[in-house]
C-alpha positions as CSV (number, residue, x, y, z in Angstrom):
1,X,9.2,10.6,-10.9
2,X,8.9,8.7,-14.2
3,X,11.0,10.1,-17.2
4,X,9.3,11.9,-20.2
5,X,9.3,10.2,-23.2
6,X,12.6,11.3,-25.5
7,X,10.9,12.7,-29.0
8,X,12.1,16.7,-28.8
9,X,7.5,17.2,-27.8
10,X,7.2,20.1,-25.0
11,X,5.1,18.5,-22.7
12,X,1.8,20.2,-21.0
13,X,0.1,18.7,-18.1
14,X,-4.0,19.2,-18.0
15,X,-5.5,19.3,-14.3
16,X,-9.4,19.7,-13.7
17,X,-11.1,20.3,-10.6
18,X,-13.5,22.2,-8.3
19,X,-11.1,23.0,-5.6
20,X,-13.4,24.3,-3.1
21,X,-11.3,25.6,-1.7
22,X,-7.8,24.4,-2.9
23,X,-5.6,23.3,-0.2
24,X,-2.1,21.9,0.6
25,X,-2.4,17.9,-1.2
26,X,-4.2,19.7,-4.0
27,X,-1.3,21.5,-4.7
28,X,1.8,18.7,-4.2
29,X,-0.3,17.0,-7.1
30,X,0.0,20.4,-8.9
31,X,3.9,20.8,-8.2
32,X,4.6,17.5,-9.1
33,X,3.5,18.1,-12.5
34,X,5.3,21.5,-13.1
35,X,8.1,20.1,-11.7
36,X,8.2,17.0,-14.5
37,X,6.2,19.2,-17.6
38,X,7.1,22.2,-19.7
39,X,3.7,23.8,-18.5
40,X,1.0,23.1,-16.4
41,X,-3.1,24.0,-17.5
42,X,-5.0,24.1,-14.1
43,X,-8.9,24.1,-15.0
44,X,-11.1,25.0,-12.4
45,X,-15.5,23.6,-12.6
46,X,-18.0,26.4,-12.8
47,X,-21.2,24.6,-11.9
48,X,-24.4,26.4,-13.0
49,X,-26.6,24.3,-10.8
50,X,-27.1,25.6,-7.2
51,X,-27.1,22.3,-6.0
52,X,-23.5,21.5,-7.0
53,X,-22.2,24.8,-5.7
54,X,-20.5,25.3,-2.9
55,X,-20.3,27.9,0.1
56,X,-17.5,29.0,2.6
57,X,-17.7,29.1,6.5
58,X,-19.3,32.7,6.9
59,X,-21.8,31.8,4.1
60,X,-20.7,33.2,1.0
61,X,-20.6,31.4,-2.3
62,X,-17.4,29.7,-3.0
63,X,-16.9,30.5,-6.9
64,X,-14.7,29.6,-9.7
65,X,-12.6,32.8,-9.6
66,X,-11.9,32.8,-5.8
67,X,-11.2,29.2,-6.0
68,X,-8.2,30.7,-9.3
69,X,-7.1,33.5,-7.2
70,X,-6.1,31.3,-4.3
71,X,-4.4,28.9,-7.1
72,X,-2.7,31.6,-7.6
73,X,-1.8,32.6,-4.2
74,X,0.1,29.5,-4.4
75,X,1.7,29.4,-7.5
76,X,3.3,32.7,-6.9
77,X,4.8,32.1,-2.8
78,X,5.7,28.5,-5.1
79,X,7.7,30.5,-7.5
80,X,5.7,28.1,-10.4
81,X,5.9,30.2,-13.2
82,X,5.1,27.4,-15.6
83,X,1.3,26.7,-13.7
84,X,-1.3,28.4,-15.4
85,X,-4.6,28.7,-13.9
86,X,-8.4,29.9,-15.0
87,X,-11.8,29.4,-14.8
88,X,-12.7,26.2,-17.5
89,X,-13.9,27.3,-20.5
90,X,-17.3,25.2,-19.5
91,X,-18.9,24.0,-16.0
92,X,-17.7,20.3,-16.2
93,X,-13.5,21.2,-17.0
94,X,-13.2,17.0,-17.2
95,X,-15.1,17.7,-20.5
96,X,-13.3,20.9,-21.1
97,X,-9.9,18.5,-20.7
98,X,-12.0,16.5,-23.6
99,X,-12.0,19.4,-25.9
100,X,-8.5,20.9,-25.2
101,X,-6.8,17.2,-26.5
102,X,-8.9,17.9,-29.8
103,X,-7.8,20.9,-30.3
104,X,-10.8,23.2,-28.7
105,X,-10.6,26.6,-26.7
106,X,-7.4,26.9,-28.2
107,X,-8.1,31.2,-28.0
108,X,-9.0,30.2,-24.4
109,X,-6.8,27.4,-23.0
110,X,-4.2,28.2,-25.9
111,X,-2.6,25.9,-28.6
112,X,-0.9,22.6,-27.5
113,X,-1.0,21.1,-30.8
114,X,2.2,18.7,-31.0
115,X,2.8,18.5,-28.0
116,X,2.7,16.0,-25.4
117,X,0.2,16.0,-23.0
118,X,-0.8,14.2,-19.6
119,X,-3.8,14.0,-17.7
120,X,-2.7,15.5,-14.2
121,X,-4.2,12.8,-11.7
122,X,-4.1,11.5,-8.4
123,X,-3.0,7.8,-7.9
124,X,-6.4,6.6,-7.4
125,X,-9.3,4.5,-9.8
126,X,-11.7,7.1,-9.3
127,X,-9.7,9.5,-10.6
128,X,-8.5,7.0,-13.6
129,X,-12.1,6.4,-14.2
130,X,-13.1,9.9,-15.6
131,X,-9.9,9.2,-18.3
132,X,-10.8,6.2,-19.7
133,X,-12.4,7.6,-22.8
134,X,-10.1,10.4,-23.4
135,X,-7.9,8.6,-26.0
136,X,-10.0,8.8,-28.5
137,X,-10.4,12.6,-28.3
138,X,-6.9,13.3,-28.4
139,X,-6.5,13.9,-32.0
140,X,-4.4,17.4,-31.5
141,X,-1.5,16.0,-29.0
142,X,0.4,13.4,-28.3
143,X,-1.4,11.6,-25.3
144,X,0.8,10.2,-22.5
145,X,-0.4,7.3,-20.0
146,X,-2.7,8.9,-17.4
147,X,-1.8,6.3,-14.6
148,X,1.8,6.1,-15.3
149,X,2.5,9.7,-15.0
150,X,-0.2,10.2,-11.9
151,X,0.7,12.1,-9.2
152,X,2.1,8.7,-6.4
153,X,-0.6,9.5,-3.8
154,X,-3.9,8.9,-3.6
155,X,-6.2,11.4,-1.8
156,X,-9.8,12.6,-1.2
157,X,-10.7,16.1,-0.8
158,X,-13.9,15.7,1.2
159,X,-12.3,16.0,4.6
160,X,-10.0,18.6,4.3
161,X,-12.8,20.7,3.3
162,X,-14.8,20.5,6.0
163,X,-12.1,21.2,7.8
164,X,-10.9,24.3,7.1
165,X,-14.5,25.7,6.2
166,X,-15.2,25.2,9.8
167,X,-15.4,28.3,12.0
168,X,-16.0,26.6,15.2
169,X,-14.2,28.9,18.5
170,X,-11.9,26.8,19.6
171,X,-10.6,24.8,16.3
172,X,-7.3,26.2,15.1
173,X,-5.0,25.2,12.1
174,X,-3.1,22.9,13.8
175,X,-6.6,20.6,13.5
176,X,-6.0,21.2,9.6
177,X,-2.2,20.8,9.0
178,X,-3.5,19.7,4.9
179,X,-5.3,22.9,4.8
180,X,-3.1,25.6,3.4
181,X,1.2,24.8,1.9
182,X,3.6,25.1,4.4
183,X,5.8,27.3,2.0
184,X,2.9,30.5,2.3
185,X,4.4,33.6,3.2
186,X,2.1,34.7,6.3
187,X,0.9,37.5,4.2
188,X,-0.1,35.0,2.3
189,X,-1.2,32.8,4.4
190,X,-3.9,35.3,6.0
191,X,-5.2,36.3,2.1
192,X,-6.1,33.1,1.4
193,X,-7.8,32.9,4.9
194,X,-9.8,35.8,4.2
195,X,-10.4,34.4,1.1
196,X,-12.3,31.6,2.6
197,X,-14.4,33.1,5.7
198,X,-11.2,32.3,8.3
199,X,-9.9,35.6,9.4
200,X,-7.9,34.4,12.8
201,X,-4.1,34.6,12.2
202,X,-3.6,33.4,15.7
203,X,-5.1,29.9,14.5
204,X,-2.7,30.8,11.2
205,X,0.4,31.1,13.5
206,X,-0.5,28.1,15.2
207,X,-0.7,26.3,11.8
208,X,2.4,27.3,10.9
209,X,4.1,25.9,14.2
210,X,2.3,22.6,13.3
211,X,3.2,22.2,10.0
212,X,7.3,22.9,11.2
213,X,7.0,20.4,14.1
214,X,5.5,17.6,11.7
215,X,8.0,18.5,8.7
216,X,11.1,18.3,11.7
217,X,9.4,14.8,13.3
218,X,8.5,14.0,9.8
219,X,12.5,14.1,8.6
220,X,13.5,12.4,11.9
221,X,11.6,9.1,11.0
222,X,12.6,9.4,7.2
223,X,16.0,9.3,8.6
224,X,15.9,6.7,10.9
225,X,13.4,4.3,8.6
226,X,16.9,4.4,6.4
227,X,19.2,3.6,9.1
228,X,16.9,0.7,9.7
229,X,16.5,0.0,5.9
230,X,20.5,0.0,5.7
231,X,21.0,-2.1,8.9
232,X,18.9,-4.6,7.7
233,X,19.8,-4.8,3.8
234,X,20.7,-7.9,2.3
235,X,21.4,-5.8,-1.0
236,X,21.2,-1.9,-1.7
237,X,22.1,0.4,-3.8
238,X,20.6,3.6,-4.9
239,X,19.3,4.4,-8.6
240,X,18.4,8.2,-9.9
241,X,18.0,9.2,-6.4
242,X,15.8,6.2,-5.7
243,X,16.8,3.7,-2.7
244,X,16.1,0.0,-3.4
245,X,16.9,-2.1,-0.3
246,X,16.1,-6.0,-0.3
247,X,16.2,-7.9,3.4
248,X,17.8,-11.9,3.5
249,X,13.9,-12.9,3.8
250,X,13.1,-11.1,0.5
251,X,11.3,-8.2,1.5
252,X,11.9,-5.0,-1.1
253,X,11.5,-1.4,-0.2
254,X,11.8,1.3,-3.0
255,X,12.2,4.6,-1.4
256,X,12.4,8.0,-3.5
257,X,10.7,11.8,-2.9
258,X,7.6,11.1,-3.9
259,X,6.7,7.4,-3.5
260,X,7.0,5.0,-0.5
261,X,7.0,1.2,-2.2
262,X,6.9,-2.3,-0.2
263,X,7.0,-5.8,-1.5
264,X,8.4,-8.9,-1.7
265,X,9.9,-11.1,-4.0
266,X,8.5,-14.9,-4.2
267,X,10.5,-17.4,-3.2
268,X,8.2,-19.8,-4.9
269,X,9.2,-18.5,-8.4
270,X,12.8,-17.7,-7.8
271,X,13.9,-21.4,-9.7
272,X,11.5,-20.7,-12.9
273,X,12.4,-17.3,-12.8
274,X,16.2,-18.1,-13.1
275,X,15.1,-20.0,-16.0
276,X,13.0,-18.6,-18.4
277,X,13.4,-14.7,-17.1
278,X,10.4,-14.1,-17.8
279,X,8.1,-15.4,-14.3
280,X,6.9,-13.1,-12.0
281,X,9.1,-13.0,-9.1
282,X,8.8,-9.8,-7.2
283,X,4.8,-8.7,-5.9
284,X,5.1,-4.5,-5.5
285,X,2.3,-2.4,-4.2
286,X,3.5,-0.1,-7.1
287,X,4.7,-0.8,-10.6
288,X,8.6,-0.7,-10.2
289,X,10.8,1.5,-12.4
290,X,12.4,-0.2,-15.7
291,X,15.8,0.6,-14.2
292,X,14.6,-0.3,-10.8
293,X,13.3,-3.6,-12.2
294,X,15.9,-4.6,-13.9
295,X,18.3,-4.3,-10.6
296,X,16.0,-6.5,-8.7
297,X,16.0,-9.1,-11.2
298,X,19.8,-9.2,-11.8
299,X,20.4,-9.7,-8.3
300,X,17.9,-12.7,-8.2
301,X,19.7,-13.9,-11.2
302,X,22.7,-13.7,-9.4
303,X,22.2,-15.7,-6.8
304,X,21.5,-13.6,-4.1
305,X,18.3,-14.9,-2.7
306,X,18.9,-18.8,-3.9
307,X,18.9,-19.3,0.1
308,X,14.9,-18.6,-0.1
309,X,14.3,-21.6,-2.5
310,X,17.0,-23.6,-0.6
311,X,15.3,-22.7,2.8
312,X,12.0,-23.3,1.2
313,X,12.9,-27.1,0.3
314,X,14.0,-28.3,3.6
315,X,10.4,-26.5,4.8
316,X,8.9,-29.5,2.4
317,X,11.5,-32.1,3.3
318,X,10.7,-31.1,6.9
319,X,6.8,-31.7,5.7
320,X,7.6,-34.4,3.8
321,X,9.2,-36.5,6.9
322,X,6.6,-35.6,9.5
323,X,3.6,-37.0,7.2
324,X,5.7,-39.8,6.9
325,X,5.9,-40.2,10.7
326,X,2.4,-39.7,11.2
327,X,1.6,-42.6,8.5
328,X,4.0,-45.2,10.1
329,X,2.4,-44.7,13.5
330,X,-0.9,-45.2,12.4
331,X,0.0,-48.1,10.5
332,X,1.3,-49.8,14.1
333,X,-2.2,-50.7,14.9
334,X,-3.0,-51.8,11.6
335,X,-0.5,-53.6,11.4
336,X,-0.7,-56.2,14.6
337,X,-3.5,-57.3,16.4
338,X,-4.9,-54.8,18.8
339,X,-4.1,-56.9,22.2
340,X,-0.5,-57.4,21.6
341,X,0.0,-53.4,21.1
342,X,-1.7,-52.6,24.0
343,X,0.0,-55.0,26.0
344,X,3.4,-54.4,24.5
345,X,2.5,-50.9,25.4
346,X,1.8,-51.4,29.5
347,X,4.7,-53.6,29.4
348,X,6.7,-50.2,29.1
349,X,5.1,-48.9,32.1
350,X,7.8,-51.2,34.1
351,X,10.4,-48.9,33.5
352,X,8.5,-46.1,34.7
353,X,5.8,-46.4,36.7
354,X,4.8,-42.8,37.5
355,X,3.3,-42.8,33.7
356,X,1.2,-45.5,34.3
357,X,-2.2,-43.3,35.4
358,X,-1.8,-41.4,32.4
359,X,-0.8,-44.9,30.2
360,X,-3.8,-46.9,31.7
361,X,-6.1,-43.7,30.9
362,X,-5.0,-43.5,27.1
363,X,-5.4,-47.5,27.1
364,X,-9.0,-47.6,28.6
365,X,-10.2,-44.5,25.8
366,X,-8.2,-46.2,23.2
367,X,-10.3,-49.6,24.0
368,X,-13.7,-47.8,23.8
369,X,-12.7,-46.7,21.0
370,X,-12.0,-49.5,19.5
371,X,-15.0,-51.2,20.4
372,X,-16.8,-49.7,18.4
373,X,-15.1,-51.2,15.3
374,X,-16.3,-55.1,14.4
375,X,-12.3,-56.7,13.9
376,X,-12.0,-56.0,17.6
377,X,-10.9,-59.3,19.4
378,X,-13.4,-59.3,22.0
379,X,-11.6,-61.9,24.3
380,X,-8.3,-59.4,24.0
381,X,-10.1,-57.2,26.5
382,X,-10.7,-59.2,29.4
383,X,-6.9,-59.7,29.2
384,X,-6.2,-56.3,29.1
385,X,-8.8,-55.4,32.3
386,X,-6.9,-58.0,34.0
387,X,-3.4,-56.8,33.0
388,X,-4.4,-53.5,34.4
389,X,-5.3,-54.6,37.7
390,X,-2.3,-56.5,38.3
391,X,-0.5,-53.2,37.9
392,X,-3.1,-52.0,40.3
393,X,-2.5,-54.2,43.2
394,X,1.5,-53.4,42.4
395,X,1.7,-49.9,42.4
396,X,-1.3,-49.1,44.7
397,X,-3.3,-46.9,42.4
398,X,-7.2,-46.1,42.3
399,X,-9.4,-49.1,41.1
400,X,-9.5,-48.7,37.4
C-alpha cells in the first residue's frame, strides 16, 4: 500500500459507481481505501434514462438506494466505520466527484476543504481515463495521484453481474464465488440476497463453503509459491511487510497483501547502470516502491548479478568464434582451386571408407553446384568422375 503523503492533510478517498448490484471485488477496492484514508465518500449513479437503468433477476428495478443499502450491508459486517455511502447528489457521480474537488454539495457530500483527497480507482486505463481532467477542478483539496494510490487490481464488473442476477434452478453460489464478501454474517448474507431477487440460502450455504475451500487452497499456494520463492532466491529480504526475492538469472518477484509483481532485471544494462546510476535496469509489470527500488538497485551495485553481464559476454565471444568458423570454411574453396579440394577431400575417404557414399554424394551436389558458376575448371571434372570410379571398382559400391 503506498504511504500518504506526510503534510498533517486528513485524507478522503472519493469512489463513484453504479454498483448494480455491488459485490465482493467492488468492495476489496472499497476496503483498500478505508484501510489507507481518514474517510471514505462512496457515490452511487442515479440514471434518469430507462435505458441506462438496470433490473434484478425477478424483474424489479435495481435503484440507487438498494444498490446504498447493500453498501451498507457491507460496511457494517466490515466494521468500516470510516465508509460513507449515498445516493450522488446527480445521475453521472463521475461528475458529482467533479464538483466535490471544487468544493460543491458540500451540505450534501460534506466539507473536505484542505484536505487531501484521492480518486478511489481500480488499476485499470479505463478507469484512469474518466480522471484525466479532474485536476483542474480540484481547487478545494489537495489532489493526490489517481494511478498511484489505485486500488492494485484491475477488474470488470460485467460478469459478476450476470452472474449473480441469474435465477437459473440449478446455478448456486459456488458458480459466483465474487458475488457477495466472504466476511457476511449469514443474516447478512440472505438480506442482501433478498435484496437482489435471490432468495435460496441453500445456494448461500453453498457459497459460503466455496468461498472457505478457495480462501484455505488459496493460502496453501501463497505459502508454498514462498517456499519456492525462498528456495530459489539469489537475494531476499523483506521491506514494510513486502517480499523482494531476485533468482541468479535475474528474475524479481515483489510480493505484499495486495499486489503480486514480476520482472526482471536487464542484463544488458547492468555495466551502464553501474555507471551512471541512472539507466534502466530492472523491467516490472508494476511501478516498484521507492524503498523497494532502491534495494534492487544497491544489490546490482553491489555486485550481485555481475555474473549476468559476465555470462552474457562469453554468449558473444561464443558468437563471435562460431562466425569466425563459419567464414574460414567458406573461404577454403575460395581460396584454392576447386579440383584440388575435392580431391584432397576423397583422398580422406581412405581412412574410412564406410563415409564414402555419403562423401561421393556431397561431392557430386557440390560439383553441380558449382557448375553453374563460370571460374569452374571444366577439365577438373572429368578427373574427379574418374577419381570416383576408381573408388568404385575398390570398394564395390553402386555405379556413381
Amino acid at each position: 500500500m503506498p504511504k500518504l503523503p506526510d503534510n498533517g492533510k486528513n485524507t478522503v478517498a472519493l469512489i463513484a459507481g453504479s454498483f448494480r448490484p455491488p459485490n465482493h471485488n467492488q468492495w476489496k477496492m472499497i476496503q483498500y481505501y478505508s484501510d489507507m484514508c481518514d474517510h471514505v465518500v462512496v457515490l452511487v449513479s442515479d440514471p434518469q434514462n430507462k435505458k441506462t437503468k438496470h433490473t434484478y433477476a425477478d424483474g424489479r428495478e435495481a435503484t440507487a438506494e438498494s444498490s446504498v443499502n447493500i453498501l451498507k450491508v457491507f460496511a457494517k459486517d466490515a466494521d468500516a466505520d470510516n465508509v460513507g455511502i449515498m445516493v450522488s447528489p446527480i445521475p453521472s457521480p463521475v461528475r458529482a466527484v467533479y464538483g466535490v474537488v471544487a468544493g460543491d454539495y458540500i451540505n450534501i457530500v460534506g466539507d473536505y476543504s484542505g484536505w487531501n483527497a484521492i480518486i478511489g480507482s481500480f488499476k485499470d486505463p479505463e478507469n484512469w481515463a474518466r480522471w484525466e481532467r479532474v485536476e483542474p477542478f480540484a481547487t478545494a483539496v489537495n489532489l493526490l495521484d489517481t494511478k498511484k494510490y489505485s486500488y492494485p487490481r484491475s477488474y470488470s464488473a460485467s460478469k459478476v453481474v450476470s452472474a449473480i442476477q441469474r435465477r437459473d434452478k440449478g446455478t448456486k453460489l459456488e458458480n459466483d464465488a465474487d458475488a457477495l464478501p466472504p466476511f457476511l454474517s449469514n443474516d447478512a448474507k440472505a438480506e442482501v440476497l433478498s435484496m437482489i431477487g435471490w432468495d435460496d440460502v441453500d445456494a448461500v450455504d453453498a457459497g459460503v463453503m466455496y468461498l472457505d475451500k478457495e480462501s484455505e487452497e488459496k493460502a496453501k499456494k501463497t505459502e508454498q509459491d514462498k517456499k519456492d520463492r525462498a528456495d530459489k532466491a539469489h537475494v531476499q529480504t523483506i521491506i514494510d511487510d513486502v517480499d523482494i526475492t531476485i533468482t541468479y538469472e535475474g528474475e524479481v518477484a515483489v510480493i505484499d497483501e495486495h499486489l503480486d509483481n514480476f520482472g526482471n532485471i536487464i542484463s544488458d544494462n547492468i555495466k551502464e547502470f553501474k555507471e551512471d546510476n541512472t539507466t534502466d535496469v530492472v523491467k516490472m509489470e508494476s511501478k516498484l516502491d521507492n524503498d523497494v527500488q532502491a534495494w534492487i538497485y544497491k544489490q546490482i551495485n553491489d555486485g550481485k548479478f555481475d555474473h549476468l553481464i559476465e555470462e552474457k559476454e562469453e554468449d558473444e565471444d561464443m558468437k563471435d568464434e562460431s562466425e569466425n568458423e563459419e567464414v574460414v570454411e567458406e573461404s577454403v574453396i575460395e581460396e584454392s582451386s576447386e579440383s584440388e579440394y575435392y580431391k584432397n577431400q576423397l583422398n580422406k575417404l581412405d581412412e574410412d571408407p564406410n563415409e564414402f557414399e555419403i562423401k561421393a554424394k556431397f561431392v557430386g551436389t557440390a560439383s553441380n553446384h558449382q557448375t553453374n558458376y563460370m571460374d569452374l575448371n571444366a577439365d577438373s571434372i572429368p578427373e574427379i568422375i574418374k577419381y570416383l570410379k576408381e573408388l568404385h571398382k575398390k570398394w564395390y559400391y553402386s555405379e556413381v
